[in-house]
ROTOR-241133 format. One record per residue: residue in three letters; x, y, z of N, C-alpha, C, O in turn. Coordinates in steps of 0.05 Angstrom, whole numbers, plus 5000, padded with zeros to 4 digits. Atoms other than C-alpha are relative to their C-alpha. Last residue first. Layout:
% ROTOR-241133
alaXYZXYZXYZXYZ;...
//
This chain:
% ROTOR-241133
unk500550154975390751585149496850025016496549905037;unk499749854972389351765084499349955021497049905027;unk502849924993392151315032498950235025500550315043;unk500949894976398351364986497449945009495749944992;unk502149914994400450874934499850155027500650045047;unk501550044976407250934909496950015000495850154983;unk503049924996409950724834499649965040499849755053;unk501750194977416850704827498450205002498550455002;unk501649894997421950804759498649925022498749675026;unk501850184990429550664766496850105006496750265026;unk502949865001435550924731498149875012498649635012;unk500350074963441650524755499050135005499150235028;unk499849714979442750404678499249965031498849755042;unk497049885002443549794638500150245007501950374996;unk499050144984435649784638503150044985503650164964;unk498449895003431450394640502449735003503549715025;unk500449915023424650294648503250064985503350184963;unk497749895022425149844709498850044971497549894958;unk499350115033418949874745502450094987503050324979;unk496249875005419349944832498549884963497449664960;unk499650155020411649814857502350074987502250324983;unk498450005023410850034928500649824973501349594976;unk500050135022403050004965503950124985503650324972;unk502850334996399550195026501949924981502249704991;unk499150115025404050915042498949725002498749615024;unk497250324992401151215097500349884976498349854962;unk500250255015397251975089502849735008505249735016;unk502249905002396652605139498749734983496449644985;unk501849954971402652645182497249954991495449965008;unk499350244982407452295122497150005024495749815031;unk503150184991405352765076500749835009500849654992;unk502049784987413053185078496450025000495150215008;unk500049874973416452555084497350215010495550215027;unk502350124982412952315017500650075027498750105041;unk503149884995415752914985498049775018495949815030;unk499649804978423152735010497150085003496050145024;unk499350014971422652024987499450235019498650205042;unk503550124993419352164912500149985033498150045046;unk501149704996426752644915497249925006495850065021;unk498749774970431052024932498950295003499650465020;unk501050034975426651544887500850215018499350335033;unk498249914979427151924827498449945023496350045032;unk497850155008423751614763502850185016505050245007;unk497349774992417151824798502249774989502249534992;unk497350165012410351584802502150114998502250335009;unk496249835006406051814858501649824988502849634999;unk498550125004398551594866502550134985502850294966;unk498649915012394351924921502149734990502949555004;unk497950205006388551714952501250144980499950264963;unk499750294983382751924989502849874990504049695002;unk500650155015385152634965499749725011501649625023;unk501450224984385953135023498749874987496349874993;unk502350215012386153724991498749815016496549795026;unk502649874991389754135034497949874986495649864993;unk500150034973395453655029497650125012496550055033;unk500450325004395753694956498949795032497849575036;unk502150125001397254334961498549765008496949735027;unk501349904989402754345006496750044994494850025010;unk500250244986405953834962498050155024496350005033;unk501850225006404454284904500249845018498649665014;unk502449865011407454964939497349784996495149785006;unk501049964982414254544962496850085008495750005028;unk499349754990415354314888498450025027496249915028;unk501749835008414453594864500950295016502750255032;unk502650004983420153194848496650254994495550364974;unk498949764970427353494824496949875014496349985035;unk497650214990427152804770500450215028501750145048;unk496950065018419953084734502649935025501549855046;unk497949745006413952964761503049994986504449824976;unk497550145009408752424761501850174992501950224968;unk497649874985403352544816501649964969500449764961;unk498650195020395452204796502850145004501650365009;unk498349745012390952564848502249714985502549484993;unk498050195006383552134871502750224989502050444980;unk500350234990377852444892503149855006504149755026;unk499150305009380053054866499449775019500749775040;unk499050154983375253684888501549784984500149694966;unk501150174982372454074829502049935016504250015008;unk499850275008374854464770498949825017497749665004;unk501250035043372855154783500049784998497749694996;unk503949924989373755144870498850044966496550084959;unk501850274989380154644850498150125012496649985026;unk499850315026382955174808498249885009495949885000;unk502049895029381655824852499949794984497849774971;unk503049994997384855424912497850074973496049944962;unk501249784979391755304869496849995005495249924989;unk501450194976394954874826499050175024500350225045;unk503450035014396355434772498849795014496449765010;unk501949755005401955744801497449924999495450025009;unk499749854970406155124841498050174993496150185010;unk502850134983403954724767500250215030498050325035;unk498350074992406655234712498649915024496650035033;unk498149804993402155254665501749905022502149665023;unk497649955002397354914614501250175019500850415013;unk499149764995390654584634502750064991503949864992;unk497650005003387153954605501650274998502150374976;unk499849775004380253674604502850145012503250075036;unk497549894995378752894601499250395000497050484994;unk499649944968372352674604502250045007502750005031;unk501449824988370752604530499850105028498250285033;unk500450044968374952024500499350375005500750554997;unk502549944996374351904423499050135034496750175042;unk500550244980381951684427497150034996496449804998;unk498850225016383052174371498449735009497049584997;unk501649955024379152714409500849824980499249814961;unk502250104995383152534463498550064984496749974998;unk500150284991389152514430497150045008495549974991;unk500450135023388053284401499449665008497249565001;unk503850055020386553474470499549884973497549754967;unk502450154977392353214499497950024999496149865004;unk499950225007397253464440497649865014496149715001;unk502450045021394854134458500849734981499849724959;unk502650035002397653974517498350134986496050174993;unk499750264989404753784504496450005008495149795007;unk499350305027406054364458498449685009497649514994;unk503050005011403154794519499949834976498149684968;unk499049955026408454534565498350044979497249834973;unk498949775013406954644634501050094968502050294958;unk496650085000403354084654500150284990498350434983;unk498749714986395953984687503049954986504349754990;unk497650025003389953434671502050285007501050485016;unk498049775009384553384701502350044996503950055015;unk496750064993380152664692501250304988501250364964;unk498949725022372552604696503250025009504249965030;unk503149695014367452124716501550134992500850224971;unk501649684982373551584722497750094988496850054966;unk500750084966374950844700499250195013497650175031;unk503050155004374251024615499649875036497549775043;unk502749834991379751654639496749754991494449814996;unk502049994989384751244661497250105000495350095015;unk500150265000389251184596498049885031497149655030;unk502150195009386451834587500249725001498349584994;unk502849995003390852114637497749864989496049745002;unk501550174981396151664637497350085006495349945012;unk499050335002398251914566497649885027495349805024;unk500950104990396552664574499349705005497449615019;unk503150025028400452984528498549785014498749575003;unk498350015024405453164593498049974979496050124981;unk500650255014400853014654501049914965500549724949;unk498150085021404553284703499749924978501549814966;unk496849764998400153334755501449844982501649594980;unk497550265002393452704742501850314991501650424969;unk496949765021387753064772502849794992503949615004;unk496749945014382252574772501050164996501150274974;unk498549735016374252614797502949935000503449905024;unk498449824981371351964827501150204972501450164948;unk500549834981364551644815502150175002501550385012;unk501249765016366051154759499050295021498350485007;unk503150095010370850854807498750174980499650394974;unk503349865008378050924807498449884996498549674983;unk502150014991383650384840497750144994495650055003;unk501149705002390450794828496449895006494850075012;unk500449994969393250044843498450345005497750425027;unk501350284986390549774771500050085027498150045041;unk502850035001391750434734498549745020496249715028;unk501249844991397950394755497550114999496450245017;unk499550144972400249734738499050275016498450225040;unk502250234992397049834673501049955030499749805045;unk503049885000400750574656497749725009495349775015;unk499649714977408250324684496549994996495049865011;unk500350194975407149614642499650205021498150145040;unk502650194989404749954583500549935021498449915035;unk502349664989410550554599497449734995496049695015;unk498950074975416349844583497150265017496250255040;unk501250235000413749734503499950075041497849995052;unk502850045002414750534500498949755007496649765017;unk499750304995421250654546497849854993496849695008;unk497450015016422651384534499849734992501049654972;unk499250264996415251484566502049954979501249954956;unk502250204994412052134540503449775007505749794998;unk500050094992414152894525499349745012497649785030;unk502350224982412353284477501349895017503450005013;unk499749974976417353814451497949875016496949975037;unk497650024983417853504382500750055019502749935026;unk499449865016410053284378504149965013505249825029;unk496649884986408552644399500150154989499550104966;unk498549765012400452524380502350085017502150205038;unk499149784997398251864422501950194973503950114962;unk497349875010394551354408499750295007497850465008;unk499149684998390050884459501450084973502349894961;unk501949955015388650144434499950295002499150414982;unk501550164990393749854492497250194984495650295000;unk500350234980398050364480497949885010496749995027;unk501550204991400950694416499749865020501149665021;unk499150154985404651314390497749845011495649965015;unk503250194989404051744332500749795015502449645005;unk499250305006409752184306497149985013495350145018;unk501150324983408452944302501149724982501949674960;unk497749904975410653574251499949755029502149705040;unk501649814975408553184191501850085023504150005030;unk501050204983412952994133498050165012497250395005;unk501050135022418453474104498149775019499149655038;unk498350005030421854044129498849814977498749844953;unk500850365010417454144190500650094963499650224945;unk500949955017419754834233500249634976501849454974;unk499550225017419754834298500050024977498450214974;unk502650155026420555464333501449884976503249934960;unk499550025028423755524399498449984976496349854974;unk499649695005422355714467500550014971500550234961;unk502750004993421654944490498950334991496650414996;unk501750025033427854844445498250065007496850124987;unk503250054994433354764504498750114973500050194954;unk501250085020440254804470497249935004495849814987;unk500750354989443655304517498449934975497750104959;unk497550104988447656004492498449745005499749574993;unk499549914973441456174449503649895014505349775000;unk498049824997441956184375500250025025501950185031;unk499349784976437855634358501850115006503949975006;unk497349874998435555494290499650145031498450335040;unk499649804975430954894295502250154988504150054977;unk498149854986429454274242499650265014497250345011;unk500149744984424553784230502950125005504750005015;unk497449915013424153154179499250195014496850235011;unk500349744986417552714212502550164993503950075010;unk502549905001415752084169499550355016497550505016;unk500749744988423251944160496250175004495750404998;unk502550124972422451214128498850175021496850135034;unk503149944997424651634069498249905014495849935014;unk501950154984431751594096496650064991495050175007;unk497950335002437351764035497449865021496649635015;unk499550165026433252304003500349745017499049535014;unk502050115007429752634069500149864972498049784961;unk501750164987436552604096497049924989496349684988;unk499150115002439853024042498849715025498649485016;unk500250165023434853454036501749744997500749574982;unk502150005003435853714100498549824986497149654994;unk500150234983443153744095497449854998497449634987;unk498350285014443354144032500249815024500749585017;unk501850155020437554564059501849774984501049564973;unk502950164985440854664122498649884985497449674989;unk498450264986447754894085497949855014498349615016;unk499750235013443855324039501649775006502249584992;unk502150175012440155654097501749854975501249614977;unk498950125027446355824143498049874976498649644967;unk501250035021442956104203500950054965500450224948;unk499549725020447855924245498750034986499349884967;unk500249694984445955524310500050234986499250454993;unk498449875011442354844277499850305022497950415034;unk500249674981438554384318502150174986504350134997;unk497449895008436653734266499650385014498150575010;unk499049725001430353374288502850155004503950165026;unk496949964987429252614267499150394989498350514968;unk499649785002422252334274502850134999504150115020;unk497049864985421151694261499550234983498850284959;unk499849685009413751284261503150105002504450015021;unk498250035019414750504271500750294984502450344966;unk500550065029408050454309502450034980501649984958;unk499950264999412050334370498449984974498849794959;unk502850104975414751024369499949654980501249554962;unk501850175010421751234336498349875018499049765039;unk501950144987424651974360498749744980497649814959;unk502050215014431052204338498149865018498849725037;unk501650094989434452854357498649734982497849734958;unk500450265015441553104332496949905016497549885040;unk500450264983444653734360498349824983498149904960;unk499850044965448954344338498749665020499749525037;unk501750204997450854424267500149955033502049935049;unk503050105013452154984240499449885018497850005034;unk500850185009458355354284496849914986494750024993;unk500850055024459355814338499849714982499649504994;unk502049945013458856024408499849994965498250144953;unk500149825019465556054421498950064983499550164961;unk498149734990466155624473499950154994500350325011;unk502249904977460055154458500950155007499550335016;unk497950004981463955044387498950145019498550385014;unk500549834979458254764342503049985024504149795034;unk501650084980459854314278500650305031502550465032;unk498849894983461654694213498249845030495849875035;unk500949894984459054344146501649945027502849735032;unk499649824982464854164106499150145015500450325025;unk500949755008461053764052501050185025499250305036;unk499250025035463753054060500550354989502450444977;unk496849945009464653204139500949984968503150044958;unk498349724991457753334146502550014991503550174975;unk501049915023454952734102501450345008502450524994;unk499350165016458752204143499750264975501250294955;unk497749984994455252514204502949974978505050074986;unk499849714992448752524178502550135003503050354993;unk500249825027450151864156500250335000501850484988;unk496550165020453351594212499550164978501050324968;unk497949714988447451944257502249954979503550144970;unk500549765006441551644210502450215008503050444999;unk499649845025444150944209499950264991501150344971;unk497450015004444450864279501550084976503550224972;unk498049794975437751074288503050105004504150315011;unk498549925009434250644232502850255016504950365010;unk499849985025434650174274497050254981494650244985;unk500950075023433050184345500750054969500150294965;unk502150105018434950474399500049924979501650044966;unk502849984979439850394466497050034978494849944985;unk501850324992445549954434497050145013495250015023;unk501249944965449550584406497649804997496049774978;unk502350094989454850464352498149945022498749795040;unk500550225016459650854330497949894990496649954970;unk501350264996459251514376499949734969498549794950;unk500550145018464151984374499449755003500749555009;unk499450245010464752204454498250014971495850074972;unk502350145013462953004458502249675001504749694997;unk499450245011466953444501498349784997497049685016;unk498649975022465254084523501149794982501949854960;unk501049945027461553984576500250124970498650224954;unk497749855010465753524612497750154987496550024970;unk499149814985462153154677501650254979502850444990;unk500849964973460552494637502250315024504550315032;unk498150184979463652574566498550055037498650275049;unk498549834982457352864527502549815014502049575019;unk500449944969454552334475502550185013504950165006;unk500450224984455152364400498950075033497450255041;unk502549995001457252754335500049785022501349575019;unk501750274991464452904335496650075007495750285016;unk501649964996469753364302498449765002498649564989;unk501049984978476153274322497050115001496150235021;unk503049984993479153354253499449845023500149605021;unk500649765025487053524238495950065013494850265021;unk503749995014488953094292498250174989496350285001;unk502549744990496253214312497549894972497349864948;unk500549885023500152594333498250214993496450265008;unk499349795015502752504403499950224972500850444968;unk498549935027500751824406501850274998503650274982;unk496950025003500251914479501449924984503849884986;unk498749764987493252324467502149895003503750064995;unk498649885020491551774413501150285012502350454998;unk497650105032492051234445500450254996502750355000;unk498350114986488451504518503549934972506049974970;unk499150244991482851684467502549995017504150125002;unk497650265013481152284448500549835017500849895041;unk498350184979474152654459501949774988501449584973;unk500150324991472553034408501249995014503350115018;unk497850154981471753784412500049725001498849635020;unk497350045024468554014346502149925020504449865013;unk498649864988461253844378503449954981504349774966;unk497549915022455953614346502050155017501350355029;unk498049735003450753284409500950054978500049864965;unk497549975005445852684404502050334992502050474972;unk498449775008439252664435503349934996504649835013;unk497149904996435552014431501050234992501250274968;unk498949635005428451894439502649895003503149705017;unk500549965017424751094437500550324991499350444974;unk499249655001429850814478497750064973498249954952;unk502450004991428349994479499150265003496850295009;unk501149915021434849804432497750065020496749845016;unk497949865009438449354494496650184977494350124980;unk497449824986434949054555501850114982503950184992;unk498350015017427948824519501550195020500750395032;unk499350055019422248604561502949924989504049704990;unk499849985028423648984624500549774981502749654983;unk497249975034423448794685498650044977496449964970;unk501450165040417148884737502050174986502350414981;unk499449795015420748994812499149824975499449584969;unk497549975019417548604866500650134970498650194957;unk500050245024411848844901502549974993504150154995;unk499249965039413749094963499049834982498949594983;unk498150295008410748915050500550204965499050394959;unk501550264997409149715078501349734976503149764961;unk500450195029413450225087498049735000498049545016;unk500450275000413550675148499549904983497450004975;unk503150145000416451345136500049695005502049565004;unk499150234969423951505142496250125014495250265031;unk501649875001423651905070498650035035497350215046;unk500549724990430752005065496750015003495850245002;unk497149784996433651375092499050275005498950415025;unk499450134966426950835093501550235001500150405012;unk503149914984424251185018501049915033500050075050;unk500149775007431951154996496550055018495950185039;unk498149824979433050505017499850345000500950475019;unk501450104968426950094990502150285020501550435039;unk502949835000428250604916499049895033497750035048;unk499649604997435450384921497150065008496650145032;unk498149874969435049634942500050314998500050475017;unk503249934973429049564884501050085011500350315017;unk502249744996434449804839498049935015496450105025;unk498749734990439749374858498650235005498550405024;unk499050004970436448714854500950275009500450355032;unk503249924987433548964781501550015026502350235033;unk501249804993440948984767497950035015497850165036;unk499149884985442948314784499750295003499850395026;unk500950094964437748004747500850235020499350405031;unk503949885002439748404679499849905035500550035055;unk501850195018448048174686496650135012495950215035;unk501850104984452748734705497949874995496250014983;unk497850244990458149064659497949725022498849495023;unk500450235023452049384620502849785013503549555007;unk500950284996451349834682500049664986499349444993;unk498350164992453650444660500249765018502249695031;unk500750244999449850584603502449865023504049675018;unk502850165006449951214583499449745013497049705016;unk501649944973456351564615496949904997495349915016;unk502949935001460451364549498749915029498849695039;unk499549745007467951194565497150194999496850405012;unk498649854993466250624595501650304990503150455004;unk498950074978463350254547501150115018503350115007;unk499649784993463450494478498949975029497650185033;unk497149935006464449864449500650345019502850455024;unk499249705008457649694473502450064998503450055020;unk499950005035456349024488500450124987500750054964;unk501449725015458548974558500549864967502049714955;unk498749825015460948224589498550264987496350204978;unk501249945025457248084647502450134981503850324987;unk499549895013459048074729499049904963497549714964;unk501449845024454647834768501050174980499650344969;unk500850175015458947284792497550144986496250044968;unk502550034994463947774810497949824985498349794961;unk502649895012471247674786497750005010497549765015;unk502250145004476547644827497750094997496350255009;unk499250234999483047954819498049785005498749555003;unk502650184985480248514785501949694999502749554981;unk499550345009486849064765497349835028496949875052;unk497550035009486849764775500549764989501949724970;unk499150345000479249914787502750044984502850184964;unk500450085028477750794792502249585008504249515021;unk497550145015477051134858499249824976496949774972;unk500050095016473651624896501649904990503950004989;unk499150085019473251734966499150014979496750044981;unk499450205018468851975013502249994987503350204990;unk500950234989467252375081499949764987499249554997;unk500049924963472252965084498749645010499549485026;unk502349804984473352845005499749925025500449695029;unk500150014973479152584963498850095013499750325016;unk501449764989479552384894500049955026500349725036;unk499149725014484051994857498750315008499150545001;unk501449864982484251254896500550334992502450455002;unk499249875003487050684860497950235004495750214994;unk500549775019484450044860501050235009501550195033;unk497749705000486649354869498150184986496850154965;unk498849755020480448944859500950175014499750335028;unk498249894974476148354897502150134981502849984963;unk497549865015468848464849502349985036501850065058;unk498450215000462648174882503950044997505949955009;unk500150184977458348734875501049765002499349614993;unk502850184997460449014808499749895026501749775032;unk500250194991465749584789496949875010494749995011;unk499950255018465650064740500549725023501149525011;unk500650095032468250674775499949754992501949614993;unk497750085008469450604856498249974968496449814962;unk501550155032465850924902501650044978502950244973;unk499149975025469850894973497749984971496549774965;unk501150025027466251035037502749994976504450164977;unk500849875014471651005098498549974976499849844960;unk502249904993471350535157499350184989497350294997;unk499749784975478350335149497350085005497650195026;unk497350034991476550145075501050125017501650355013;unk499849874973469850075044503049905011504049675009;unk497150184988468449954971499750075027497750215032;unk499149994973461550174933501749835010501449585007;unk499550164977460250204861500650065025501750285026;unk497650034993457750794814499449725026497449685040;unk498650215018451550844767502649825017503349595011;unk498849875029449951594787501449734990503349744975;unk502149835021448951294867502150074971504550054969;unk500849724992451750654897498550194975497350134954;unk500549765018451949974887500150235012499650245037;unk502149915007454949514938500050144982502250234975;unk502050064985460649124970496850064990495049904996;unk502549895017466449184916497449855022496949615019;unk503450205005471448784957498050124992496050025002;unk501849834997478849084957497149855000497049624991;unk502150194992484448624953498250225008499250355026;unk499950255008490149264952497949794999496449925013;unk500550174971489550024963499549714980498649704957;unk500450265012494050534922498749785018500049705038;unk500150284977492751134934499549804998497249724994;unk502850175001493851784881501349785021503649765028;unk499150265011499552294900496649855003494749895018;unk499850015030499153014923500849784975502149814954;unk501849915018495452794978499850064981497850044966;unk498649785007500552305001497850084991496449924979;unk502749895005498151685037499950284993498550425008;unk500949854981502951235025498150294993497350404973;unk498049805007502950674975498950185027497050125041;unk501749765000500050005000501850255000503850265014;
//
């Protein structure tokens, strides 16, 4: 064992990879200090090397595995460790789920330190590779180099890359190959795209110096087989957009949605943006269980379409409505779970902030034929309010599913003045679904956890609570 120099990394010997931890990472322990240790597997005994240093953790990176874990797995992804997508694919399917119930049981016990009642067990996923039905891909002229080719020493004329962020860099793009998370044509569209830039010298985006064409890459394919690919341009370069443009809607005419964006802002958000539809319709069309849904490009719905039937029926099943009860379902994006409850309710309110996203929610239901929906736009802390629920009615019942920060102090406070027989809270963040069930703890008891992986080869994890009132 090297000594314990700060301006020196630490070398510790036979190590035992004990647990998962958070953002994907493993857990060591040594002397009685936390270590999380890159890329390792529960089981794992591994020299590793120790590069960060904090008051109450470690971090460290595997030097050599002298014994292998028996959950360990070979990865399929060439891009593996370098890419922050998927860092789990070292770890066989089973052994994940195991992990992610342990988070979402520990996380509600830790931070929400409520009483739990017995668990369902966690409902896997189908399909563990291609199951992504969005992907954003970056342009950036910083590639990320390789280990080779930074102590090659040689100079690299082009460094421009189309792909995923390097975990923690934002400036640096990994050149992606081939990516295992969707579906065909997907892979084909970035290579080409990509393939087609560098023929024709279009300019990829330098985040430093605010310039450049080509900025980001979007592809959406739903389960009807619809694809959307949106191209984010920053310069308004029209005969370089139209020669790209065109050039996709030649080579892929499976493209049923061709969209592009010029954004000029410093960030690449789009919800402020205008779309503009190059060729096709501006929407895809999405399918569940005889439902469809209108995706536009700033819609929002289930990343994980075959894997959101199992989320929307397992929740509809413990969400319990009678024809008698009124529905708010928060969050409700183009209103998916909404109407996927609304033939069990008298009437179902919907609420999101994205107005793209709900005038999708009326169009669907008007698709769907469904008439007891109705569907608000704004921001929820503002527009959840007394004046609402003395216009709209009382909720019988409240449907929760927020985004990864939870729900806001405002809406849990609502929600509380309500006094809904029953509240159902989905969430693809246990450690923030944790803090809001703290703060209804005094008023409702949790009857019911259902953990769904939507996300697999990640240490993502979706869970359904039921609330009742005490």
């Amino acid at each position: 064992m090297g000594k314990r120099n700060r301006r020196k990394p630490i070398f510790l010997e036979n190590i035992e990879i004990i647990d998962t931890a958070s953002k994907g990472k493993s857990l060591a322990k040594h002397e009685g200090r936390v270590i999380f240790v890159e890329e390792g597997v529960p089981g794992d005994i591994c020299d590793i090397v120790v590069f960060k240093r904090r008051k109450k953790f470690w971090e460290a990176r595997i030097e050599k595995i002298h014994t292998y874990s028996e959950r360990r797995t070979d990865p399929q992804c060439e891009h593996f460790g370098t890419c922050g997508g998927c860092k789990w694919q070292n770890m066989n399917y089973e052994s994940q789920l195991v992990f992610k119930q342990k988070e979402v049981l520990n996380n509600l016990k830790r931070i929400g330190r409520i009483s739990l009642p017995p668990h369902s067990e966690i409902l896997g996923s189908e399909k563990q590779y291609f199951y992504r039905n969005k992907m954003e891909f970056t342009f950036s002229n910083k590639r990320w180099l390789t280990n080779e080719e930074v102590q090659s020493h040689v100079d690299i004329p082009n460094k421009d890359a189309l792909g995923f962020h390097v975990p923690g860099m934002f400036d640096k793009i990994i050149n992606l190959n081939n990516c295992h998370l969707q579906k065909e044509p997907s892979n084909d569209i970035r290579l080409s795209v990509k393939q087609f830039a560098d023929k024709n010298g279009l300019t990829y985006f330098d985040i430093r110096n605010q310039r450049g064409l080509l900025r980001n890459l979007m592809i959406k394919i739903s389960s009807t087989n619809d694809v959307m690919v949106l191209v984010q341009f920053y310069e308004k370069d029209e005969k370089n957009i139209q020669l790209l443009m065109s050039h996709l809607k030649t080579s892929f005419p499976e493209i049923t949605s061709l969209l592009y964006i010029i954004n000029q802002k410093p960030n690449n958000t789009m919800y402020d943006q205008e779309v503009v539809c190059f060729n096709g319709k501006d929407h895809i069309i999405e399918e569940m269980d005889g439902l469809y849904f209108k995706i536009g490009a700033k819609s929002f719905f289930q990343t994980n379409s075959e894997q959101a039937k199992v989320l929307y029926r397992k929740t509809k099943e413990l969400a319990n409505i009678t024809s008698d009860d009124l529905v708010y379902d928060l969050y409700t994006g183009t209103g998916t779970i909404a109407q996927y409850l609304a033939t069990s309710a008298k009437k179902v309110i919907g609420i999101d902030s994205v107005e793209e996203g709900i005038k999708a929610a009326y169009e669907n239901a008007e698709r769907n034929k469904i008439d007891n929906c109705s569907f608000f736009t704004g921001d929820m802390k503002e527009i959840f309010t007394d004046e609402f629920i003395a216009k709209n009615g009382i909720p019988d019942v409240i449907i929760t599913d927020p985004p990864r920060d939870g729900m806001h102090k405002k809406v849990v406070e609502q929600i509380l003045k309500i006094g809904a027989k029953r509240i159902v809270y989905v969430s693809c963040n246990s450690a923030t679904q944790a803090r809001d069930l703290s703060l209804m703890d005094d008023l409702y008891k949790v009857t019911h956890i259902q953990p769904v992986d939507m996300f697999p080869q990640t240490h993502h994890v979706e869970n359904i609570v039921i609330l009742e009132l005490k």
